[in-house]
C-alpha positions, 0 to 999 in steps of 0.5 A: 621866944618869951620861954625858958632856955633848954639846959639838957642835950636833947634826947639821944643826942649824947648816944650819937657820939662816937668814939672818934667824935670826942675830940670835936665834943671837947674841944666845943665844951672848952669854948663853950666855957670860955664865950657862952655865944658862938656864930659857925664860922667862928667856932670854925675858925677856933676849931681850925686853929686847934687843928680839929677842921678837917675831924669837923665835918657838918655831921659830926659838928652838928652832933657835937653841938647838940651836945653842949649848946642850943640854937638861937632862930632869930633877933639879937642872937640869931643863928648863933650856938649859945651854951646850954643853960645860958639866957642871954635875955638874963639882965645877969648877963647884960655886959657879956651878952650884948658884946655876942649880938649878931650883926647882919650887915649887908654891903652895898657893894653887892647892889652895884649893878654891873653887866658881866663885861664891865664887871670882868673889865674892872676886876681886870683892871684893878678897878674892882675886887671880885667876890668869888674869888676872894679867900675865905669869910674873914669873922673879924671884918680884916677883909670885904665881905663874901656874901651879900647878907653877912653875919658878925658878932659885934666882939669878933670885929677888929675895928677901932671905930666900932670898938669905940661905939661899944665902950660908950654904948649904954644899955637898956633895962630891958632887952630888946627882941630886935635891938638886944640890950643896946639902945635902938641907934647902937647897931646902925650906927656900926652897920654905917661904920662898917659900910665905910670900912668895907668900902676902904678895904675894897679899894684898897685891895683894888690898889694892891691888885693893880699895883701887883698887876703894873709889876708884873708886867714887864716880867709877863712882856720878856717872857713873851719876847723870849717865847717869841725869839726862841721859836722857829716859823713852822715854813723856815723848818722846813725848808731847812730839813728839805732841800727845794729840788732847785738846789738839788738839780745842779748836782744831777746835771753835773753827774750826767755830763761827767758819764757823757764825757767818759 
């Protein structure tokens, strides 16, 4: 909205705090001092290298940033936690805030359509990378994204070509409710680097699958011969544990004779 920003927690919010939600308030107070504008996941990632995550559950994190920040819906800034007091919209803030917008960015690989079999079949071969099974949201685009809609703060990824477009990227006077405070062509012309980014990292982690896959193997194939050598067919065993009655009758005849002739 066109309207002032909120510069107070909202009512009540700062009696919900708990004594053993301190920790997670206070670590939020020095982040929020340190950047104006955080994205959940990267606050996340923060509050993981602080080993406060596993304190951080979504009720208490929520509570927590009610108590230093506002949410912002939608445009530049969407979906992002921005400090209380703080106007990104502020020509003040122009330089800062422009390097916290939000990029949605929407890979093209999640449109290939594939059926499951030839989507397994190429996961299988090193062809193909499948998402679900990749590690955790990478906020600094080092990994494919997981997700079909993916959401970046233009600081947080670690990309030359993108930092690039940045240094020489010129503001507006004005900011923009879709475009913030870069001229109109700035994010798309991120949004195609990282399409040609994403695209690189999913090839070449389908390289290392299948080069892992090529080493593994003749170690999978020896464990399998070994498995197979050292195993005894059920029908052998047995006739090693119980004599055929052709092999016992000789030693009956022989008793027999043997009573005959005394």
């Amino acid at each position: 909205g066109a309207g002032p920003v909120p510069t107070e927690p909202p009512p009540g919010a700062m009696d919900q705090i708990l004594p053993e939600d301190q920790p997670i308030c206070d670590a939020l107070q020095e982040l929020f001092a340190e950047r104006p504008i955080w994205l959940r996941k990267p606050l996340e990632a923060q509050l993981a290298l602080r080993k406060l995550k596993d304190m951080a559950s979504i009720s208490i994190l929520q509570k927590c940033l009610q108590t230093v920040s506002y949410l912002w819906s939608d445009g530049p800034w969407r979906t992002s936690y921005i400090r209380l007091g703080y106007d990104p919209r502020d020509p003040a803030h122009a330089e800062e805030a422009s390097r916290l917008q939000v990029i949605d960015f929407r890979d093209r690989w999640f449109r290939k359509q594939t059926t499951y079999f030839e989507a397994i079949q190429e996961v299988r071969s090193g062809r193909a990378v499948d998402a679900r099974n990749e590690e955790d949201f990478d906020v600094h685009f080092r990994a494919p994204p997981v997700n079909r809609s993916q959401l970046y703060q233009v600081l947080d990824i670690e990309d030359t070509v993108v930092k690039r477009i940045l240094a020489l990227a010129a503001h507006v006077d004005q900011c923009s409710p879709q475009d913030g405070w870069f001229e109109a062509t700035v994010i798309p012309r991120i949004r195609d680097r990282m399409a040609v980014k994403a695209e690189i990292l999913r090839r070449t982690k389908a390289a290392m699958a299948k080069a892992k896959a090529l080493e593994d193997a003749p170690r999978r194939a020896a464990v399998a011969n070994e498995a197979a050598s050292s195993s005894t067919p059920l029908g052998a065993q047995r006739a090693e544990e119980e004599p055929s009655e052709s092999r016992r009758a000789p030693r009956k005849r022989r008793r027999l004779s043997k009573k005959t002739s005394d």
